[in-house]
C-alpha positions in Angstrom: 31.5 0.3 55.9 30.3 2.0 52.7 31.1 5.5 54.5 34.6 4.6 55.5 35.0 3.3 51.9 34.2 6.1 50.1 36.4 8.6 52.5 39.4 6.4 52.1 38.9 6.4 48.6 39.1 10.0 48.2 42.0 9.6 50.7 44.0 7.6 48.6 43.2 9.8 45.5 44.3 12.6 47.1 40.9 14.7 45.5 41.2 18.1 46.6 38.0 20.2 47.8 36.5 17.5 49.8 36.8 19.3 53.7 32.8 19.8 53.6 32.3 16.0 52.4 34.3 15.1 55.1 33.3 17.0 57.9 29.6 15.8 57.3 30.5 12.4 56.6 32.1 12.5 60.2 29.1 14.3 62.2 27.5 10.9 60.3 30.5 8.9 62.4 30.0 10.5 65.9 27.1 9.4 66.8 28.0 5.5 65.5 31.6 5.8 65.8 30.8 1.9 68.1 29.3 0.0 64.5 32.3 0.6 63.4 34.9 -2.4 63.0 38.3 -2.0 63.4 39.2 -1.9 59.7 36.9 0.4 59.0 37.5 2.9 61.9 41.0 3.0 60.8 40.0 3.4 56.8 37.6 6.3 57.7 40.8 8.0 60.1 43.1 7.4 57.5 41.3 8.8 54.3 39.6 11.9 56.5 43.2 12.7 57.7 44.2 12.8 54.1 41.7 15.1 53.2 41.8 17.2 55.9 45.5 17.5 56.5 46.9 19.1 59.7 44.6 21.6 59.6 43.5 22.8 63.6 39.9 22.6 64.4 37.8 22.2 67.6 35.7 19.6 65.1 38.5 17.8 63.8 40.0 16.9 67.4 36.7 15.9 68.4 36.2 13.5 66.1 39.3 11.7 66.9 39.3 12.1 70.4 35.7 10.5 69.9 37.5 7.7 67.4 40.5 7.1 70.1 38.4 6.7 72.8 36.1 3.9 71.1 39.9 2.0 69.8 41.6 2.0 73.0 38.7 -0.1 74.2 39.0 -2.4 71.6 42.6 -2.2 71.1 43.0 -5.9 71.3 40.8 -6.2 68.3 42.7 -4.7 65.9 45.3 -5.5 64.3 48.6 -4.2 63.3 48.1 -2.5 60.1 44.9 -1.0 61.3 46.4 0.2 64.1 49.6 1.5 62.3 46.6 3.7 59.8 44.7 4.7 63.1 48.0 6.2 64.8 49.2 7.7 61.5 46.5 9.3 61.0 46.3 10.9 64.7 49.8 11.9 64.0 48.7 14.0 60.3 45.9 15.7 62.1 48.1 16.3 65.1 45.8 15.1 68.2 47.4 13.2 70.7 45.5 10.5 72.9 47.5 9.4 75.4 45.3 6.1 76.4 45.1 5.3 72.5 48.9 4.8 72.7 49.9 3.6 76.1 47.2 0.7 74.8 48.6 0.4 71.2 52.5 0.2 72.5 51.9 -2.0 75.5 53.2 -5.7 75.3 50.5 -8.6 74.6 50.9 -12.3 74.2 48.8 -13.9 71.6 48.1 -17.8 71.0 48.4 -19.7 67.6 46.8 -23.4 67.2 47.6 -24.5 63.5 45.8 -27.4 62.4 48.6 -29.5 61.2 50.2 -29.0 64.1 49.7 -30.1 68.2 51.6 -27.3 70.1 50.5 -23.5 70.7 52.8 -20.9 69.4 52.6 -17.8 72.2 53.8 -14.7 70.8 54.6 -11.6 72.4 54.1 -8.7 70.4 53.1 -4.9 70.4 49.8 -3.8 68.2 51.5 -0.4 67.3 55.2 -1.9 66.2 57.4 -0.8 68.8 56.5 2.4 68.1 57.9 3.5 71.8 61.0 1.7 71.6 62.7 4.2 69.6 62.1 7.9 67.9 64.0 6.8 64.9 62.6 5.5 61.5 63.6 3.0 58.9 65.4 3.6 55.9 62.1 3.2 53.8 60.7 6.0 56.0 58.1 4.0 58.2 58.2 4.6 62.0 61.4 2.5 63.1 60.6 -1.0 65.1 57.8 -2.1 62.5 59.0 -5.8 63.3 57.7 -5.1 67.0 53.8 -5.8 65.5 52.8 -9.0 64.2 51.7 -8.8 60.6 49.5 -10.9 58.9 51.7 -12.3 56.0 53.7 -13.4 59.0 50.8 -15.7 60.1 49.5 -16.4 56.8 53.7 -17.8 56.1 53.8 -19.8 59.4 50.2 -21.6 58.4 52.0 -22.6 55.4 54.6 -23.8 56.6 52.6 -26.2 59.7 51.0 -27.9 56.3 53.6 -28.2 53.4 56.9 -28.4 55.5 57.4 -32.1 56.7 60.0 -33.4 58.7 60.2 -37.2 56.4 59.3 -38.5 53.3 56.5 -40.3 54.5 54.2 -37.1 55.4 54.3 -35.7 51.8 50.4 -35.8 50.5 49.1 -36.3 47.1 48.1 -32.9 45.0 44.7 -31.9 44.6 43.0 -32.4 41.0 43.4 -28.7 40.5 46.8 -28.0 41.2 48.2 -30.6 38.7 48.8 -28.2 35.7 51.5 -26.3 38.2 54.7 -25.5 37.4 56.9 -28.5 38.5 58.8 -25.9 41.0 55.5 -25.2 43.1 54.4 -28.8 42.6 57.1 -30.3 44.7 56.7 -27.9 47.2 52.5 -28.5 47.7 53.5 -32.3 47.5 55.2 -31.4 50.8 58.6 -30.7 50.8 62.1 -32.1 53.6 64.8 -30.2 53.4 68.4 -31.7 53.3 69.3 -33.2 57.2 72.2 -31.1 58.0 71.2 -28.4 56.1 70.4 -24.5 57.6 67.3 -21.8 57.3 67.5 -18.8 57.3 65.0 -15.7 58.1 65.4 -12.1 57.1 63.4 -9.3 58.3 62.4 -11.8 61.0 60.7 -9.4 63.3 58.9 -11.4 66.1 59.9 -14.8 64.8 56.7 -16.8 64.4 57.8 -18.3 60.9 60.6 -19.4 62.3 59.6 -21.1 65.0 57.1 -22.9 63.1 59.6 -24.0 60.1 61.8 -25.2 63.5 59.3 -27.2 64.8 57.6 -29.0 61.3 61.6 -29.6 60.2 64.7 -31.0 62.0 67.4 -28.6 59.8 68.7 -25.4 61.7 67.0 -22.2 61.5 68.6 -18.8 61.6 66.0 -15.9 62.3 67.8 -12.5 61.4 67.1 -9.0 62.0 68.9 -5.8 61.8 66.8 -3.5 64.8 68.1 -4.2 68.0 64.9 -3.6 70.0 62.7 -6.1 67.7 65.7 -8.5 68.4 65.4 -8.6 72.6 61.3 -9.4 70.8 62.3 -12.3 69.1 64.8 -14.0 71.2 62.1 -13.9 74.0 59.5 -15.0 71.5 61.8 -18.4 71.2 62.2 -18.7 74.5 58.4 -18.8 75.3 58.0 -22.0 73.1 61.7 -23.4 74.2 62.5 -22.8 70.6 66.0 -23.9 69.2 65.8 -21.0 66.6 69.8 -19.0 66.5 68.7 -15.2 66.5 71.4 -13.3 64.2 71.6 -9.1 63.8 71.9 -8.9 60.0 71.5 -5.8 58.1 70.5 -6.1 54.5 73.6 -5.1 51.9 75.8 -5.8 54.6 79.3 -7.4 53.4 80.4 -11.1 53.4 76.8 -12.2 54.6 77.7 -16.0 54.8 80.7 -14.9 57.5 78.8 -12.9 59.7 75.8 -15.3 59.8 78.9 -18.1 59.8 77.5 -20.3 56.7 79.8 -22.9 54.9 77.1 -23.7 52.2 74.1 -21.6 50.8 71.2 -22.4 53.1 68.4 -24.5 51.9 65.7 -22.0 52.0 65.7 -18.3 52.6 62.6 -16.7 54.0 60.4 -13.6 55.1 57.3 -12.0 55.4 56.1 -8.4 55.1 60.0 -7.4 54.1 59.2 -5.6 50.8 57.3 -2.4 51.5 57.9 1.7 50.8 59.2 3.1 48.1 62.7 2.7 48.7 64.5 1.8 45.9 68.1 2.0 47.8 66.3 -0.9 50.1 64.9 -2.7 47.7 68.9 -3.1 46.3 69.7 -4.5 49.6 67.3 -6.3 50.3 67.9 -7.8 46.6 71.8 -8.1 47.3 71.4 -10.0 50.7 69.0 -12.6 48.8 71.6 -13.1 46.0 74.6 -13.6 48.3 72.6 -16.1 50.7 71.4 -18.3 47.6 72.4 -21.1 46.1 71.3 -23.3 43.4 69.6 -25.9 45.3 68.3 -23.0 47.5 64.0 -22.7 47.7 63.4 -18.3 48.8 60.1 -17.7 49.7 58.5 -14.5 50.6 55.2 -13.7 51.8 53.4 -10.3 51.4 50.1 -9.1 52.7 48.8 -5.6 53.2 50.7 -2.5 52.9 52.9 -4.6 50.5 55.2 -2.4 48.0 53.4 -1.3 44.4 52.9 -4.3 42.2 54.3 -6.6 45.1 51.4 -8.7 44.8 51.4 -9.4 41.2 55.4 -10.3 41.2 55.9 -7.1 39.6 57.1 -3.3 41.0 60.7 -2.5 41.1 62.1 -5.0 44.0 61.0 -7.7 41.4 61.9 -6.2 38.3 65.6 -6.9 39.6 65.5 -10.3 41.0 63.7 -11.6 37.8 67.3 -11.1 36.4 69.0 -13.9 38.8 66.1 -15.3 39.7 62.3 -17.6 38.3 59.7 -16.2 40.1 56.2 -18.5 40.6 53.2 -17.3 42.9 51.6 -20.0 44.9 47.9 -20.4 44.5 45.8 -18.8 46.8 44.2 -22.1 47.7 47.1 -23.6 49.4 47.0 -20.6 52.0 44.6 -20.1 54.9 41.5 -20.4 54.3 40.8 -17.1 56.0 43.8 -15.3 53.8 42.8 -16.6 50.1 40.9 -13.2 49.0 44.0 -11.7 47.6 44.9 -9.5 50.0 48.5 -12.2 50.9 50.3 -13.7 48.3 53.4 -16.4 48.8 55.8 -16.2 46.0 58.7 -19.0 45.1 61.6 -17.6 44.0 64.5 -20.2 42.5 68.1 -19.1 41.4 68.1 -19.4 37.0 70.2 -22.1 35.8 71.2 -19.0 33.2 72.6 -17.3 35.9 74.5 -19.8 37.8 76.0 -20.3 34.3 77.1 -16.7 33.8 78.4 -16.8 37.3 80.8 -19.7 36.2 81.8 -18.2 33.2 82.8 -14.8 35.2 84.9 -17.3 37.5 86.5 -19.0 34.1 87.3 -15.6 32.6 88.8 -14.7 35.3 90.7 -17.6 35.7 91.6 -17.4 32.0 92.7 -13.4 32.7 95.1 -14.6 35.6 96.5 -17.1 33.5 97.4 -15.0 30.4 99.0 -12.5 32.5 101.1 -14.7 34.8 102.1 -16.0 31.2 102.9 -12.7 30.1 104.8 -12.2 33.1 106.8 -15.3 32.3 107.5 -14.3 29.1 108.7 -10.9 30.0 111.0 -12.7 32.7 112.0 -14.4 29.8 113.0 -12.2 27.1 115.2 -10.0 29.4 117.0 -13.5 30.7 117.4 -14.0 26.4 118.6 -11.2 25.1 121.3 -11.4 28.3 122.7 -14.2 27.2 122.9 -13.3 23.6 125.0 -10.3 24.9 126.9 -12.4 26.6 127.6 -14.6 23.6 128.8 -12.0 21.9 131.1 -10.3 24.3 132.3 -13.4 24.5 133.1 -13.8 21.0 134.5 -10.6 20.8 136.8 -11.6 23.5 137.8 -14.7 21.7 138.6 -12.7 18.3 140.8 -10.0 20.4 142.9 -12.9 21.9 143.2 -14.7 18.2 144.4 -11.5 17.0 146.7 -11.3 20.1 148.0 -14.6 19.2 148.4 -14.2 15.2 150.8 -10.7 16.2 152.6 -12.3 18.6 153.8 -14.9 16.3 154.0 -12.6 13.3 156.7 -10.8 16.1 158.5 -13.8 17.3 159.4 -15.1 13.4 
């Protein structure tokens, strides 16, 4: 652990001169390369591929020939941001194991029992993302398909979800001593929350759909699950139909146009979800992603969005450039680690609340009044240049017609001036 620590750290520095260092520390890995978890096998790949770069030695493909061999036989231990690290890292060194990814990209169904709730969720997922669906790749430059693998913030979302989303009144709990200070937002969500009977939810960046068929199962509102890759949909339509879910699956891309008619919404849905969505360095995405939000929302509407590793910069903390722009439109609360899983409270997954500012909303209504106002002065403009020209017509009128009346008087007064 403390060698794969170490070599990932100077990984992630990116500390130049460090080939020797990393070439012993790995004759230190071949001969224990089995001690080795999965997290740490994938750390040690990841930070000696950084160091090393794609540089082509006998030792180097050793070494991860020796490090594929011993994760193919544990492929179904790892999960799938270790794997993604293990297989990006094969890919910067340029060594190709054929087992290591015929295992990685094979289908595999996994069981979930949540406490709060009595049925299994199966889930069919690949380990490496779909990563031999397609040769393309993402807009935020990660390998296309990522919502083929089934991320933690995913699970740590659905657990949430089995123990604060209720179905009646009556299943809302009491708060815990600690949680009392809250704000009032979170509050009424830990209290457990029922979301308005007739209602809709919807999912973006739904990948595989497991919070989504949970939230369909612990409420009785519709749930929309939504994605914009094509091969992670085929995924998530037969993820619902393993558990006979009632979830709608929807192909949204994020920025696209008019997004209440394509996913055919009367009203703003009561909550907007996803997990693992905000990640790269893409700002362009982050814009989308921020623009699809703000066009699904409502006032009334609760948006929560869970994050775990591999999370954009400052993600965690509410903070980095994809919040930076919703804290314009929207409040922003993180929910205390305590009311995730226990096995996910260390940090590395967050849940944030995000609710529409009364502020905004305002401003939006004020935008609609001006606007109103700016018709209304020019269609009265309009008027009064109908007007004006309809005016000044019939003063020219008047006065030909006066003109015509003082020709005939004058007429008249001659003719009788003639006739005596």
């Amino acid at each position: 652990k403390n060698l794969s620590n170490i070599v990932w750290g100077l990984g992630k520095m990116k500390v130049k001169g460090m080939d020797r260092f990393a070439l012993k520390a790995a004759n230190n890995l071949t001969g224990k390369v089995e001690d080795f978890n999965p997290r740490d096998l994938s750390n040690f790949a990841w930070g000696f591929a950084n160091i090393i770069g794609a540089k082509q030695d006998d030792s180097v493909r050793q070494l991860f020939n020796t490090i594929a061999d011993a994760a193919q036989k544990r492929i179904e231990d790892f999960n799938a941001q270790e794997c993604s690290k293990l297989l990006w890292a094969m890919d910067k060194v340029k060594v190709k194991h054929q087992g290591l990814l015929e295992s990685a990209t094979s289908k595999r169904l996994v069981e979930f029992k949540f406490d709060s709730m009595k049925e299994k969720i199966s889930i069919e997922h690949i380990v490496a993302g779909g990563r031999n669906l397609t040769d393309g790749r993402e807009e935020t430059g990660a390998t296309a398909a990522t919502g083929g693998a089934l991320w933690e913030s995913s699970f740590v979302l659905a657990d949430w979800f089995s123990r604060f989303l209720c179905r009646k009144h009556s299943q809302r709990q009491k708060l815990e001593p600690s949680m009392i200070r809250l704000p009032i937002p979170v509050k009424r969500l830990l209290e457990g929350f029922v979301l308005p009977k007739g209602s809709v939810g919807v999912e973006i960046g739904a990948g595989l759909g497991l919070a989504s068929i949970v939230a369909k199962k612990c409420t009785k509102i519709r749930i929309l699950a939504t994605d914009g890759d094509l091969s992670v949909l085929s995924l998530l339509k037969r993820n619902c139909e393993i558990n006979q879910s009632k979830v709608k699956v929807r192909k949204l891309k994020w920025g696209a146009k008019d997004v209440m008619k394509k996913l055919k919404l009367k009203d703003p849905p009561s909550i907007i979800f996803g997990s693992g969505i905000v990640y790269g360095k893409d700002k362009g995405v982050f814009r989308k992603l921020h623009q699809t939000i703000t066009d699904l929302a409502g006032s009334e509407t609760i948006v929560l969005l869970a994050h775990g590793q591999g999370a954009a910069p400052g993600v965690h903390d509410g903070s980095g450039f994809f919040f930076d722009t919703m804290k314009e439109e929207f409040e922003i609360y993180k929910l205390p680690f305590d009311s995730l899983h226990r096995n996910h409270r260390n940090g590395s997954n967050v849940i944030h609340l995000l609710i529409k500012k009364t502020e905004t909303l305002a401003t939006k209504d004020e935008k609609k009044d001006r606007s109103k106002d700016k018709k209304k002065d020019k269609k009265k403009k309009k008027e009064e240049k109908d007007v004006k020209p309809k005016r000044e017509r019939k003063r020219k009128l008047s006065e030909l017609c006066k003109e015509k009346d003082l020709k005939k008087k004058k007429k008249n007064k001659k003719h009788s001036k003639s006739q005596n």
